[in-house]
BALUM-627459 format. One record per atom (N, C-alpha, C): residue in one letter; x, y, z. Coordinates in steps of 0.05 Angstrom, whole numbers, padded with zeros to 5 digits, always signed. Atoms other than C-alpha are relative to their C-alpha. Layout:
# BALUM-627459
AXYZ;...
***
This chain:
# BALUM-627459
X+00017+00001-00024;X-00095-00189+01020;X+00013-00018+00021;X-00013+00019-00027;X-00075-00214+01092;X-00013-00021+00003;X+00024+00016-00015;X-00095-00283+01111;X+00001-00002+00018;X+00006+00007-00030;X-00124-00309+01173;X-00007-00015-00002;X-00001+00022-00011;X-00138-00355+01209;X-00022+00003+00024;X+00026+00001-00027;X-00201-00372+01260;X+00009-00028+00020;X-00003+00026-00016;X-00170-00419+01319;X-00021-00002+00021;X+00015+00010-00022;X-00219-00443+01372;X+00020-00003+00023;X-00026-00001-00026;X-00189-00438+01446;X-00027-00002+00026;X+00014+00000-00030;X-00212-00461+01513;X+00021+00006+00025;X-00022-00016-00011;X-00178-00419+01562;X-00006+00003+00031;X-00008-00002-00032;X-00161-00411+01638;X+00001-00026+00017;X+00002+00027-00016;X-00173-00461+01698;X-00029-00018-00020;X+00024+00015+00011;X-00213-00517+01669;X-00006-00008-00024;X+00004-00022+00029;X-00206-00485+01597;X-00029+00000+00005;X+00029-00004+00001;X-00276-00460+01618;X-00005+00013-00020;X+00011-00016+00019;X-00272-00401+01569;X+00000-00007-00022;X-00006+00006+00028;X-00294-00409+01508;X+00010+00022-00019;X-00007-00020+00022;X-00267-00371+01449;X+00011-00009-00025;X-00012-00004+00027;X-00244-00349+01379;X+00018+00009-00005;X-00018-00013+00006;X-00181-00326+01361;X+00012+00004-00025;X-00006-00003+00020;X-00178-00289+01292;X+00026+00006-00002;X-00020-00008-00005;X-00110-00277+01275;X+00012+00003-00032;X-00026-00004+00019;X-00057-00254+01211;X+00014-00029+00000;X-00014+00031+00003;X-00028-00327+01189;X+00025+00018+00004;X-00022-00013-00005;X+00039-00283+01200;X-00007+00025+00013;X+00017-00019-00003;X+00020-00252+01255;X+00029+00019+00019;X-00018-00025-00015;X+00062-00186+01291;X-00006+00006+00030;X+00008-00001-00031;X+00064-00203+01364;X+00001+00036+00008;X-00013-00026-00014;X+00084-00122+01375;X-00027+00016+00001;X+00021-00017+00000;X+00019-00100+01358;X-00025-00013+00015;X+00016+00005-00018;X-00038-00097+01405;X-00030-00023-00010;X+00021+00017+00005;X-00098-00152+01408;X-00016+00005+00007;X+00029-00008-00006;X-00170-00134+01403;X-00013-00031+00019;X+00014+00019-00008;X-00212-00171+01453;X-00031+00011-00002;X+00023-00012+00013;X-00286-00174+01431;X-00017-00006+00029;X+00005+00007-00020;X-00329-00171+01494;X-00035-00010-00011;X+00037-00001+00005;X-00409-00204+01490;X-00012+00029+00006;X+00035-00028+00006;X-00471-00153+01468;X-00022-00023+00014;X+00026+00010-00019;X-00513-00176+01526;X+00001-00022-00003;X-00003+00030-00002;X-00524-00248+01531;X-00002-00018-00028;X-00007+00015+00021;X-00514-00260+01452;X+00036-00012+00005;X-00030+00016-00007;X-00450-00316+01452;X+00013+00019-00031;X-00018-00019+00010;X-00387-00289+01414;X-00013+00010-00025;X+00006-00013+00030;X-00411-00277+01339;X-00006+00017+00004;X+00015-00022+00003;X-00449-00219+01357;X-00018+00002-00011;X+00030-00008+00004;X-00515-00185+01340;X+00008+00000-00038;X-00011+00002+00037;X-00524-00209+01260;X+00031-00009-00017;X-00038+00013+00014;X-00445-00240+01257;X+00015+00021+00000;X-00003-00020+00001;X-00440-00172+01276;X+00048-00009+00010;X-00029+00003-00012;X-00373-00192+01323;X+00028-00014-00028;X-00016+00009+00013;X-00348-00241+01267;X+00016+00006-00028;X-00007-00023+00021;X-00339-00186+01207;X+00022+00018+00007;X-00014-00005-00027;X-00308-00146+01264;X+00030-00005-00004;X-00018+00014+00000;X-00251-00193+01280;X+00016-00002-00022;X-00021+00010+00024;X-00236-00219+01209;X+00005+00041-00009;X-00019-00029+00008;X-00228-00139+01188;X+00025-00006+00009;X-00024-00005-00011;X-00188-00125+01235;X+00024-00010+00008;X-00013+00016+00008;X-00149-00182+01226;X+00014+00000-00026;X-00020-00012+00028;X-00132-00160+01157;X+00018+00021+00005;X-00006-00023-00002;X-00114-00091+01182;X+00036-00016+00021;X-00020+00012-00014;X-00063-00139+01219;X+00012-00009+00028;X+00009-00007-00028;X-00093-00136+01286;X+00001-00031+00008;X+00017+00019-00015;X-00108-00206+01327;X-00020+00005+00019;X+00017-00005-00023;X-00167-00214+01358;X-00025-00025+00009;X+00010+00022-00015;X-00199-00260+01411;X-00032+00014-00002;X+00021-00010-00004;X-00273-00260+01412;X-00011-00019+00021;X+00013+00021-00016;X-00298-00288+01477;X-00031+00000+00017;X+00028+00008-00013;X-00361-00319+01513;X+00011+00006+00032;X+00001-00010-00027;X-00360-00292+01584;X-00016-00014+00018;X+00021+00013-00017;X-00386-00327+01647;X-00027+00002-00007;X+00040+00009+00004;X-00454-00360+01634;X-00003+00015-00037;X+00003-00010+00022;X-00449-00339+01564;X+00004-00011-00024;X-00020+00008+00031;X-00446-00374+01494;X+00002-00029+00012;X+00002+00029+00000;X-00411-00435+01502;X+00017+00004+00031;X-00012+00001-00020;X-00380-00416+01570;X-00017-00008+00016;X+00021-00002-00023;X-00414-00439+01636;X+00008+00012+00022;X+00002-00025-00021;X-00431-00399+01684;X+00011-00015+00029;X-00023+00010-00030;X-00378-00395+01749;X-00019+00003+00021;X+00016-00009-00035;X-00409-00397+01825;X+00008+00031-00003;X+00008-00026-00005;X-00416-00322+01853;X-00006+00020-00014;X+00005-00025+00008;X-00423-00261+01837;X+00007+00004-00035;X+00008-00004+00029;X-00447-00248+01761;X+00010+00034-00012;X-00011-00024+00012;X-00428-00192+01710;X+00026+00011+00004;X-00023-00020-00004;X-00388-00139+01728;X+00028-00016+00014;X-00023+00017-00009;X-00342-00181+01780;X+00009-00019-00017;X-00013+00017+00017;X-00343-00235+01740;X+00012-00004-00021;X-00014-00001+00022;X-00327-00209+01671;X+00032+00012+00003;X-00021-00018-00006;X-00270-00167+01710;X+00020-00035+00004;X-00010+00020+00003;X-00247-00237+01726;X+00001-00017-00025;X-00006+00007+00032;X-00248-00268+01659;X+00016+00018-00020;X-00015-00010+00013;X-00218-00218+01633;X+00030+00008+00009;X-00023+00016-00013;X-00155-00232+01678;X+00008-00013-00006;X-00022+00046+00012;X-00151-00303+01655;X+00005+00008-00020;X-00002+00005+00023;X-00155-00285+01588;X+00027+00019-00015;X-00020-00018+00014;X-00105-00225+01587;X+00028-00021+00007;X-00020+00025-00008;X-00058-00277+01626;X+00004-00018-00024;X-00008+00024+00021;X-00065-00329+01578;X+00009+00015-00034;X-00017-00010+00026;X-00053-00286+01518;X+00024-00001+00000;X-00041-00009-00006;X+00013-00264+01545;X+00011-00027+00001;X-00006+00017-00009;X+00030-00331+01568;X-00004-00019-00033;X+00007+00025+00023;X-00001-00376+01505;X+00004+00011-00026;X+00003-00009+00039;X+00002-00329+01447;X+00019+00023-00006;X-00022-00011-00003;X+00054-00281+01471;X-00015+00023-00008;X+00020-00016+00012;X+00002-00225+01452;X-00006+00017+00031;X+00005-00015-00025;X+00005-00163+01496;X-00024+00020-00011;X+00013-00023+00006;X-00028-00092+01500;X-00026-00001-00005;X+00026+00006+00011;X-00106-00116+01500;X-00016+00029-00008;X+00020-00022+00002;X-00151-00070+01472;X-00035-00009-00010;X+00029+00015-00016;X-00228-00081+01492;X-00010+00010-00021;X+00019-00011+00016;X-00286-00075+01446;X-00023-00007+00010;X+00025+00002-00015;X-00356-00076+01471;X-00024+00013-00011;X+00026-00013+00016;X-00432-00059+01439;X-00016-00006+00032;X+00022-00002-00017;X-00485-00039+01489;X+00012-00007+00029;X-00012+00013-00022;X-00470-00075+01551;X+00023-00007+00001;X-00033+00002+00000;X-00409-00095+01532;X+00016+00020-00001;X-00024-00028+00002;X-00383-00028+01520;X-00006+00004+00033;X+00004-00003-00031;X-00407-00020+01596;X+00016-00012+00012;X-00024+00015-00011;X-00359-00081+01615;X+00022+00010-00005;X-00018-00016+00006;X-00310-00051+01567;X+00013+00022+00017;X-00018-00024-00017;X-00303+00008+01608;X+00006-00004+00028;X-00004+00016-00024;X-00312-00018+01676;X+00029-00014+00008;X-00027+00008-00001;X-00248-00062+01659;X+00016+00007-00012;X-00027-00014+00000;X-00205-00011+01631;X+00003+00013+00014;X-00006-00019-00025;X-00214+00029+01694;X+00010-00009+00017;X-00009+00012-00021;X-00197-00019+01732;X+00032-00021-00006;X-00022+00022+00000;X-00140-00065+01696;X+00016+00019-00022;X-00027-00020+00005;X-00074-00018+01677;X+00012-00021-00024;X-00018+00018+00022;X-00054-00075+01616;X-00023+00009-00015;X+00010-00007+00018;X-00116-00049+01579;X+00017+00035-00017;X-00003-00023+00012;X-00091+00002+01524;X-00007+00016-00019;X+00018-00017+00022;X-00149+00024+01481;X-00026-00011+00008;X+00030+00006+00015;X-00223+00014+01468;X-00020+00017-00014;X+00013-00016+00010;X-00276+00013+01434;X-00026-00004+00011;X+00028-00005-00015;X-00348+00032+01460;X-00019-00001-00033;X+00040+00004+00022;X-00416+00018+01404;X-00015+00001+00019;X+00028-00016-00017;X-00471+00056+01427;X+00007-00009+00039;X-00005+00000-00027;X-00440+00056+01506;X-00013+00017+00016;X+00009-00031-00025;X-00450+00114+01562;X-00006+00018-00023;X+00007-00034+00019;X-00487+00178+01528;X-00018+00022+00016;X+00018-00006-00021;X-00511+00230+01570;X-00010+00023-00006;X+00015-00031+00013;X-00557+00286+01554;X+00004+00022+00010;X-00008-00039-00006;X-00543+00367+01550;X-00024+00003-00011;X+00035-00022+00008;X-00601+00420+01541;X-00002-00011-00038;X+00011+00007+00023;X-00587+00409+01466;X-00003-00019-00024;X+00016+00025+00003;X-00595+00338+01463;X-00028-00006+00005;X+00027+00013-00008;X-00652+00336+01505;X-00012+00020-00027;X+00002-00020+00023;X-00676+00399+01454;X-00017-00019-00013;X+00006+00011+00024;X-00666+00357+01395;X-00021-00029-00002;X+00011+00027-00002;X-00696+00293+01425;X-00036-00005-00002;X+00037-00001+00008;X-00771+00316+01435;X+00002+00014-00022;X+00010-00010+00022;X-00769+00369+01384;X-00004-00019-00032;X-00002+00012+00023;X-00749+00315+01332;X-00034-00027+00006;X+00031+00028-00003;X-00817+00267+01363;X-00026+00018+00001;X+00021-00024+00001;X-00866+00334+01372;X-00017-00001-00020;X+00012-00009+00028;X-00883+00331+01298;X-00001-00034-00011;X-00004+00015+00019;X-00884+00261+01288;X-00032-00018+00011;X+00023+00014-00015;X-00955+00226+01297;X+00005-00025+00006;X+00002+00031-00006;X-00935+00156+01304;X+00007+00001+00025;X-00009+00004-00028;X-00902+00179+01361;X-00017-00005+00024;X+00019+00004-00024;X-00961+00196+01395;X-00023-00018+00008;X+00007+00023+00002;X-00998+00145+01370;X+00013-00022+00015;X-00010+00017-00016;X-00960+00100+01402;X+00004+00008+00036;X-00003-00008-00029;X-00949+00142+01469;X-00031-00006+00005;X+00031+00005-00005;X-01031+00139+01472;X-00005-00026+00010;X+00007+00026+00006;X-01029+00066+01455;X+00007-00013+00027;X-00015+00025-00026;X-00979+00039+01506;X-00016+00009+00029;X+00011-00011-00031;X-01014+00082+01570;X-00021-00008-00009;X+00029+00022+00009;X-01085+00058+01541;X-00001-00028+00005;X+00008+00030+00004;X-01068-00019+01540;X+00011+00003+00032;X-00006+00019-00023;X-01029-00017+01608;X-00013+00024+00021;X+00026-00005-00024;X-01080+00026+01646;X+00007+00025+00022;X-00021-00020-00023;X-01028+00083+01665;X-00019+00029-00006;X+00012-00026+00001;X-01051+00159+01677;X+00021+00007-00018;X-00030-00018+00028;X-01009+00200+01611;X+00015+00014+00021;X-00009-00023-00018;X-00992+00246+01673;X+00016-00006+00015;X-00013+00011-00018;X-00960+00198+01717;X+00033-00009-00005;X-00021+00005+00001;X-00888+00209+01717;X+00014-00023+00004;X-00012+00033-00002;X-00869+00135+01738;X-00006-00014-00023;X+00000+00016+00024;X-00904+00112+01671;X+00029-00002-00017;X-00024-00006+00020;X-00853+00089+01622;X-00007-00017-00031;X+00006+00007+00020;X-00863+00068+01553;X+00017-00029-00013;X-00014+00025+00010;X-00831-00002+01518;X+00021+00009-00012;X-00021-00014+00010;X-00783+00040+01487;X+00026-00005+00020;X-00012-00009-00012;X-00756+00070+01550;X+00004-00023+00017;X-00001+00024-00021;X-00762-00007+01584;X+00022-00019-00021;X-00017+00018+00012;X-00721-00033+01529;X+00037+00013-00007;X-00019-00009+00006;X-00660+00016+01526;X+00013+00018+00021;X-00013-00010-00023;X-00655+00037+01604;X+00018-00015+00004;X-00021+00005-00005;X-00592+00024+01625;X+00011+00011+00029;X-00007-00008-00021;X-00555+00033+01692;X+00029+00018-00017;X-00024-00004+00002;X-00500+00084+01670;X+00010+00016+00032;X-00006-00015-00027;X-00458+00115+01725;X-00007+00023-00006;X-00004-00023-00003;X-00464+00186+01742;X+00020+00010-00014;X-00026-00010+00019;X-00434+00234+01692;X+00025+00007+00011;X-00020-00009-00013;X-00394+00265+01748;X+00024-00022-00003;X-00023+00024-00005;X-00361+00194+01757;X+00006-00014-00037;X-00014+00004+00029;X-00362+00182+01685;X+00031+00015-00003;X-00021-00024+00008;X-00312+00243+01676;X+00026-00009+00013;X-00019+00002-00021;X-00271+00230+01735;X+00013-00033-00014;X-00018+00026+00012;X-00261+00152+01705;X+00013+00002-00024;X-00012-00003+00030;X-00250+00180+01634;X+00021+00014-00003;X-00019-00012-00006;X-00202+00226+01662;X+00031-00012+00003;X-00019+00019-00003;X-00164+00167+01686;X+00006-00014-00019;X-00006+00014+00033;X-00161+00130+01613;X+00018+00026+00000;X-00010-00023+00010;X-00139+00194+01589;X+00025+00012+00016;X-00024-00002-00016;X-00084+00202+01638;X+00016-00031-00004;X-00019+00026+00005;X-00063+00134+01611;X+00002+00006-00026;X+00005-00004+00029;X-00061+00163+01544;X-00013-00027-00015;X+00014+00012+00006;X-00109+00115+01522;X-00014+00005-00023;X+00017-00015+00024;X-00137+00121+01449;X-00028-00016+00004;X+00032+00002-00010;X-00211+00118+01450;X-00024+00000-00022;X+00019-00006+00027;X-00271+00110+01399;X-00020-00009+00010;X+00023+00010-00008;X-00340+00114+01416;X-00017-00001-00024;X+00015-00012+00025;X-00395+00110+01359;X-00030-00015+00012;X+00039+00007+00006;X-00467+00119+01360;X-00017+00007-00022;X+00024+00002+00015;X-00521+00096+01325;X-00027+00022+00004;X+00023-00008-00010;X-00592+00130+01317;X-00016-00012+00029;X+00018+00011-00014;X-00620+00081+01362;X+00003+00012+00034;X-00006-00005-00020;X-00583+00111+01425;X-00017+00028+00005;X+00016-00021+00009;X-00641+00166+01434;X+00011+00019+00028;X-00017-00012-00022;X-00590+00201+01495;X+00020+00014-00023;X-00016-00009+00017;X-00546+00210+01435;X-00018+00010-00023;X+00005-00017+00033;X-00567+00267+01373;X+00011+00014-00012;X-00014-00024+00024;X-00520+00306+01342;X+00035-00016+00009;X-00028+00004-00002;X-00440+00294+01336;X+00025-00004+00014;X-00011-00011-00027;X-00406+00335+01379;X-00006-00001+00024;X+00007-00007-00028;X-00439+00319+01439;X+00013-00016+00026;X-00013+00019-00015;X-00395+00266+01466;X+00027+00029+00018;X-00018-00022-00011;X-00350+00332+01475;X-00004+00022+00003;X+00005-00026-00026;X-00392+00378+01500;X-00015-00008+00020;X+00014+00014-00029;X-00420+00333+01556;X+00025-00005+00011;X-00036+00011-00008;X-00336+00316+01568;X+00013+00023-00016;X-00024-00026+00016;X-00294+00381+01544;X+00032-00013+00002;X-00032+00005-00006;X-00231+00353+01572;X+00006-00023-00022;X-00009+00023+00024;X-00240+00294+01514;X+00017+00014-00021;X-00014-00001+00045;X-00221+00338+01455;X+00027+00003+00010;X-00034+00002+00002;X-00148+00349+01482;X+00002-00028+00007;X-00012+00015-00003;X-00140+00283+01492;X-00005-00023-00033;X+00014+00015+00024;X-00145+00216+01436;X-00016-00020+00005;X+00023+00008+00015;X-00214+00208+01430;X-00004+00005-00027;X+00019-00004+00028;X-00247+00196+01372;X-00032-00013-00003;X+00023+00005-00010;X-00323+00197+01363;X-00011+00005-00026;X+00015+00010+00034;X-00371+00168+01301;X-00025+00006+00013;X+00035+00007-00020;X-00451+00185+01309;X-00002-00004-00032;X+00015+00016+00017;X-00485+00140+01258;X-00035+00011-00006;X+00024+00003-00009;X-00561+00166+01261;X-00023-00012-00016;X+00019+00013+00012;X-00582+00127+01210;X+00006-00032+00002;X-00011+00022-00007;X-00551+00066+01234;X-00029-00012+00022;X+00004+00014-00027;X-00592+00012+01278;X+00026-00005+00014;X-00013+00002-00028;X-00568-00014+01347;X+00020-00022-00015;X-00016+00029+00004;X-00546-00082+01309;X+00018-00001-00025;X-00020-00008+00023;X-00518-00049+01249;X-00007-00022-00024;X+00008+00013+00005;X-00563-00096+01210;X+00005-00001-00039;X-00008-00007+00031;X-00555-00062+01136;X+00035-00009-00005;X-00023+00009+00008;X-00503-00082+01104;X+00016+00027-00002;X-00013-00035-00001;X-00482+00003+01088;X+00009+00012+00018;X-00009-00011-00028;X-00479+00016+01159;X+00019-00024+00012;X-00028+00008-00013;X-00434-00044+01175;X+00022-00004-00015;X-00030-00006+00011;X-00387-00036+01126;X+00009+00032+00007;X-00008-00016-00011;X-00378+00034+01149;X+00014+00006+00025;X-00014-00001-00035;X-00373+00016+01222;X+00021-00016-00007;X-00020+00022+00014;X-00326-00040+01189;X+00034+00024+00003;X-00010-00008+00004;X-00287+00010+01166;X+00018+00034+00014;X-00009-00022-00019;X-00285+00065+01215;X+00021-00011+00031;X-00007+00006-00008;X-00265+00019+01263;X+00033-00004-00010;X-00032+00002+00013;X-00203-00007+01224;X+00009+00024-00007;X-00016-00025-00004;X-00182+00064+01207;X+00018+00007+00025;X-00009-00002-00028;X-00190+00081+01281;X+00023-00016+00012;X-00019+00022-00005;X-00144+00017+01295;X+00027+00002-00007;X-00032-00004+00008;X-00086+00028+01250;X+00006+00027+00004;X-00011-00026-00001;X-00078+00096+01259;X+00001+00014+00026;X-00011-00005-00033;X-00075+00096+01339;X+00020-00024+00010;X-00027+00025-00008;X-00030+00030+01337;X+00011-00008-00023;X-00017+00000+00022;X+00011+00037+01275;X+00019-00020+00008;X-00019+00020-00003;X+00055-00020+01259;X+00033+00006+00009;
***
């Protein structure tokens, strides 16, 4: 078995960033370094130590990988202006810099759950030194036989409506009133872009031959069946994507069965799009 190593690193002007850097105690600068991006405003470990299982894998598989706290995040503090998107685009500047520069560690490749897969992609569209990622439960966008499967699979189920009853009952909404929205649908809206502009940016990875892995869980209820990542995107299957749907998986990957699978799908995915 490979060992590793967990260094602590405070990185850029200031060393504001905080971070982790798992790594191969003999490690193969040639091969690319996973950077692990925050799941919403949990600091690096991730959802359940989710990030820190992650890392050490793929650290066996021979990979290094930084897991960092992002403006205002974890143990980082938060920079003056403009939050998120700008800001993580800037952090993730300093940090590809200082790899190259401190650890001699090129070719980043992004990983991101939920929101972070949203940064994830955001800054591989935009920064030409990214050369992979990976998306957990990211952008998913519904066709006729998603949407289909999405009510037909809640039609038959009483809790469902039990609960649709419940939530318009306590907060005083008409059932009819299209602006109602349910705790569900307030806990898992998301701003994604427009599919059109999805395509057109995924187009652009994909013209960087960019290998790609998205995987969803049940919990993504935009995502139900397999194939649909490529029949909402046709132009994916000629290119290398690769696409996991979990639907018995939670969002946090909380079972231990479902994250040794994602464990392991991931590291597959890994060595066998950046072979040593």
């Amino acid at each position: 078995m490979v060992n590793i190593v967990d260094e602590p690193q405070q990185i850029g002007p200031g060393e504001g960033l905080s971070a982790m850097l798992t790594r191969p105690r003999e490690t193969d600068r040639s091969r690319p370094v996973f950077v692990l991006l925050n799941a919403g405003l949990l600091h690096r470990v991730g959802p359940f130590r989710l990030h820190v299982v992650l890392a050490r894998r793929l650290a066996r598989s021979g990979f290094p990988v930084l897991r960092i706290d992002l403006s205002g995040i974890g143990y980082t503090p938060k920079r003056p202006g403009p939050q998120r998107v700008d800001s993580a685009r800037k952090d993730a500047d300093i940090v590809f810099d200082w790899l190259r520069t401190s650890c001699g560690l090129e070719r980043p490749v992004l990983l991101g759950s939920c929101s972070g897969a949203d940064l994830a992609h955001r800054i591989a569209v935009a920064d030409d030194r990214v050369k992979g990622a990976v998306f957990l439960d990211g952008y998913a966008y519904r066709n006729s036989r998603s949407t289909l499967s999405y009510y037909s699979a809640r039609v038959h189920r009483p809790d469902m409506w039990r609960k649709w009853i419940d939530t318009r009952l306590r907060k005083g909404e008409d059932p009819d009133d299209p602006e109602a929205e349910d705790e569900e649908a307030d806990f898992w809206d998301s701003e994604f872009p427009p599919l059109e502009q999805f395509r057109t940016e995924l187009a652009g990875l994909l013209a960087r031959d960019m290998p790609l892995l998205y995987v969803y869980t049940g919990s993504v209820r935009e995502y139900t069946y397999e194939d649909q990542f490529f029949d909402v995107c046709p132009e994916a299957r000629n290119g290398p994507v690769t696409v996991r749907y979990a639907p018995a998986a939670d969002h946090t990957y909380r079972l231990e069965r479902d994250r040794l699978r994602l464990l392991e799908a991931v590291a597959t995915w890994a060595t066998t799009a950046f072979p040593a």
